[in-house]
C-alpha positions as CSV (number, residue, x, y, z in Angstrom):
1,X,9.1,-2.5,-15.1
2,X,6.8,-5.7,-15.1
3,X,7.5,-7.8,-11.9
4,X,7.2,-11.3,-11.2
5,X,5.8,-12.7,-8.9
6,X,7.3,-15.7,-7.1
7,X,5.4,-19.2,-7.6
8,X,3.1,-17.4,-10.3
9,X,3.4,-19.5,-13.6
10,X,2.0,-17.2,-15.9
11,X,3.9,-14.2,-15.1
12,X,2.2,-11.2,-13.3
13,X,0.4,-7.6,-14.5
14,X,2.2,-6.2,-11.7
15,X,4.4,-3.0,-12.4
16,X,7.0,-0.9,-10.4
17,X,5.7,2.9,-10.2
18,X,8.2,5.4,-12.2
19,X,8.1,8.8,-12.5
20,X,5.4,9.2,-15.2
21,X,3.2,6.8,-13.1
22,X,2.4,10.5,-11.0
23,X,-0.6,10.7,-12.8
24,X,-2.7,7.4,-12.4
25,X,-0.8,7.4,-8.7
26,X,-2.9,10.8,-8.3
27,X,-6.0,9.9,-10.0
28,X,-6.5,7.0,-7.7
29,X,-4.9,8.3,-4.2
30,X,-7.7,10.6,-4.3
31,X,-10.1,8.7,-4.3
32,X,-8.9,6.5,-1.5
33,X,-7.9,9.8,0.0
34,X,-10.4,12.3,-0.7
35,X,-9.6,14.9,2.0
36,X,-6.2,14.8,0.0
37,X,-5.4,17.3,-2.3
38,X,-3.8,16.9,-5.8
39,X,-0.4,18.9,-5.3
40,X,0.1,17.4,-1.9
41,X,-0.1,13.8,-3.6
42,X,2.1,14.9,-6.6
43,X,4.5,16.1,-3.9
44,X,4.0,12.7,-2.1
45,X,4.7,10.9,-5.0
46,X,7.9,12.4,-5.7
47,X,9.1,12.2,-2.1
48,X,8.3,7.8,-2.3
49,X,10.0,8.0,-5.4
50,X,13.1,9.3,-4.4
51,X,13.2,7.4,-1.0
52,X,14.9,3.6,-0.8
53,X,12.3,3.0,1.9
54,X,9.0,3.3,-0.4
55,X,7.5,1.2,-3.3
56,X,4.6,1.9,-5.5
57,X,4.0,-1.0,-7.0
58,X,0.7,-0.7,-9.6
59,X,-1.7,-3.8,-11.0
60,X,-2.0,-2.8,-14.8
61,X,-4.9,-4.6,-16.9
62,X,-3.8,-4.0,-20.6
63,X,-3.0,0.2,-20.8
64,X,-5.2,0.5,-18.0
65,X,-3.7,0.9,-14.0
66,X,-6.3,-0.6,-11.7
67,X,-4.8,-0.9,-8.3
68,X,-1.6,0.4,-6.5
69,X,0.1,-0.7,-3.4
70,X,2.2,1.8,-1.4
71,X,4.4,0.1,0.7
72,X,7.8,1.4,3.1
73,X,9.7,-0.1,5.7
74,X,9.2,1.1,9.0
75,X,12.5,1.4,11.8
76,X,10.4,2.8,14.4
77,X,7.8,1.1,16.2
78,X,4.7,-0.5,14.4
79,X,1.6,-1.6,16.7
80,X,1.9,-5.6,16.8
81,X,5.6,-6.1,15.2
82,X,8.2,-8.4,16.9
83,X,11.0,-6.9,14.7
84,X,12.5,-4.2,13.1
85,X,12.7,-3.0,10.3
86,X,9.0,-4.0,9.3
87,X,7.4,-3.6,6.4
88,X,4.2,-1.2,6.0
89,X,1.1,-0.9,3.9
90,X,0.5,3.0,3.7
91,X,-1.8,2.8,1.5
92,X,-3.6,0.2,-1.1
93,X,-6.4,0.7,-3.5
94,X,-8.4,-0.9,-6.6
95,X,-10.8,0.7,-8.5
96,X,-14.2,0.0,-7.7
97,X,-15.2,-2.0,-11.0
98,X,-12.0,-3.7,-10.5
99,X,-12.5,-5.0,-6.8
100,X,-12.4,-8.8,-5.5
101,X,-10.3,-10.1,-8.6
102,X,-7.3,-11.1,-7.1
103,X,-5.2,-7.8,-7.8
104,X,-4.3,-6.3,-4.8
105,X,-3.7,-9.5,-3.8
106,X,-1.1,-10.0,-6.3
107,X,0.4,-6.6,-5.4
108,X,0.3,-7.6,-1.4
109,X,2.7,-10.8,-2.4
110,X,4.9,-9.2,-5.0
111,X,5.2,-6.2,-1.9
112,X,5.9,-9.0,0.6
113,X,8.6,-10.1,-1.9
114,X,10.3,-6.8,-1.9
115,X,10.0,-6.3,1.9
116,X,12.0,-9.7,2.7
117,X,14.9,-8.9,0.4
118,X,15.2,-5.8,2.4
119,X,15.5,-7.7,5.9
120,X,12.1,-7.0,6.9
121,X,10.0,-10.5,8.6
122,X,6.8,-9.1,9.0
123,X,4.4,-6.5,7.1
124,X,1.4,-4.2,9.6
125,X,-0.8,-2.1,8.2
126,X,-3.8,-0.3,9.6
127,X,-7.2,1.0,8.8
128,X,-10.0,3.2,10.5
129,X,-12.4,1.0,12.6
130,X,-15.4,1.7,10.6
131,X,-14.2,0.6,7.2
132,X,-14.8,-3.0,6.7
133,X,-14.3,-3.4,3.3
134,X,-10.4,-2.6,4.5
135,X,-11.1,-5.2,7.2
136,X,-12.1,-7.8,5.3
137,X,-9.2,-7.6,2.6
138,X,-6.7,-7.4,5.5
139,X,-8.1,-11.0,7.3
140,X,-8.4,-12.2,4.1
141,X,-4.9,-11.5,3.5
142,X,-3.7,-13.5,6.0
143,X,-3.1,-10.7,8.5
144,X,-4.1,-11.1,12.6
145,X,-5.7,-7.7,14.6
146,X,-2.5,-6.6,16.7
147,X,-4.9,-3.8,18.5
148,X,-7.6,-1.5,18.1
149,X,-6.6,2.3,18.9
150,X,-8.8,5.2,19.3
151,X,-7.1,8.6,18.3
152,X,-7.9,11.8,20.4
153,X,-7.0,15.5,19.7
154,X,-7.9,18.3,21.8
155,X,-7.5,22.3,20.9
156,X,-5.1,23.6,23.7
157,X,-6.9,27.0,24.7
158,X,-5.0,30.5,24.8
């Protein structure tokens, strides 16, 4: 389903994932997620799709799907949030020939749309401190750093 984005005068490319989206969801979740593997994205795909707490929202140029959003709405604490429920970024992506046109962009506001209707006042997201492309998009998207966090694991011997 094409979406509209508020403001927008000459309508939006902006589409609502559905259940035959799996495979361009796939195609480009690996390659922001390359550790990932195909059946535990196909299984992650069907899980957002069935939740009322997810949203795939895709940026479609013609036939072709260029970006995707993921978005879900967080109850539990999120790093930087004054309220509950907030909104999330899991995950956002545009192919590379595709980058710095505006798209996920578009997707970011018609996500931000979908988020306030569902009584959420602010949207976090996060990123691993050495990818500044991620960075970049994110300040230039109008969000603030909350924090930076270093994650540790240890093996417990025995």
């Amino acid at each position: 389903m094409k979406l509209k984005i508020e403001g927008d005068k000459g309508g939006s490319d902006v589409v609502e994932a559905s259940s035959e989206d799996i495979g361009h969801y796939t195609d480009m979740a690996l390659d922001l997620w390359p550790k990932s593997k195909a059946e535990e994205l196909y299984e992650s795909f069907r899980d957002i799709m069935a939740s009322k707490r997810d949203k795939i929202l895709f940026y479609r140029l013609g036939s072709e799907f260029v970006s995707f959003i993921h978005l879900s709405i967080r109850v539990d604490y999120v790093e930087g949030s004054e309220s509950s429920p907030t909104g999330y970024i899991e995950g956002v992506y545009v192919k590379p020939p595709h980058r710095r046109k505006g798209y996920s962009a578009k997707l970011v506001k018609v996500g931000e749309q979908w988020l306030r209707k569902k009584g959420c006042k602010q949207i976090g997201s996060d990123i691993h401190l050495d990818n500044h492309v991620s960075y970049d998009f994110h300040i230039g998207m109008g969000f603030t750093e909350a924090s930076r966090l270093i994650a540790f694991i240890k093996d417990i011997e025995g």
